[in-house]
N, C-alpha and C positions, 0 to 999 in steps of 0.2 A: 882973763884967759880965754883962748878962742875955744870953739865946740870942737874940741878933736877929743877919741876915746886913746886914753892913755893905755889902754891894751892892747887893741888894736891898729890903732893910725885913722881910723876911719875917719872923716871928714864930711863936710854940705859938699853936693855935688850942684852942679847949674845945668838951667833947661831951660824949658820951654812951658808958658801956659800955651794951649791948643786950643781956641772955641771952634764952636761948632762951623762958622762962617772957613776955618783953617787961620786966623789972624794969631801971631805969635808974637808973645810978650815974653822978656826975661824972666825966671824968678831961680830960687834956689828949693833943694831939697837937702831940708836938716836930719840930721840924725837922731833917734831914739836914745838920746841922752840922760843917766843921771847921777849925782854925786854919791857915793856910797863909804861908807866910813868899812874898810874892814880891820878884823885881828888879825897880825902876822905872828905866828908862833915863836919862830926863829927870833925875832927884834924884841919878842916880847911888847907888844905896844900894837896901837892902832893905827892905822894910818886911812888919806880920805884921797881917792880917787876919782875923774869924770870918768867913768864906761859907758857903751853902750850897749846894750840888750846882749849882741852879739859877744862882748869884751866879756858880761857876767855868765853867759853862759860857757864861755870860757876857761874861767877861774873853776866853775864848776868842775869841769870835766878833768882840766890839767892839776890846778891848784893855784894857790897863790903864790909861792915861794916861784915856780917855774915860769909862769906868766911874768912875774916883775923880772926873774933875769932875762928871759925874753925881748920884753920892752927896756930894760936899760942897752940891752945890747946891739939895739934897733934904734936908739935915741929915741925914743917916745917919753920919758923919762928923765928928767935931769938929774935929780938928788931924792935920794929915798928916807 
């Protein structure tokens, strides 16, 4: 599975390394990624998700039931 946050979409973006001389090289910039198992009430059951920082503080704030229909109905989600 690739580094994308299933709440939010969020993905590695690409850039630039900068030295000092101004010489620029490729690189990417990953995401604050990680896998977290959480309890859904509704399903009764556990289920395990990649989020990122931003995706958890997310769930926080909305909840989880609102966030997954969210992301299903975003396609960020295939089967729940």
């Amino acid at each position: 599975m690739s580094r994308v946050c299933q709440i939010t979409g969020k993905r590695a973006m690409g850039g630039n390394h900068v030295s000092h001389s101004k010489r620029r090289v490729k690189r990417t910039f990953s995401i604050n990624l990680f896998k977290r198992n959480f309890y859904w009430p509704e399903e009764d059951r556990w289920i395990r998700l990649n989020v990122s920082a931003d995706g958890l503080r997310l769930i926080n704030k909305r909840g989880l039931n609102a966030c997954l229909k969210d992301a299903t109905a975003a396609g960020l989600i295939k089967t729940i």
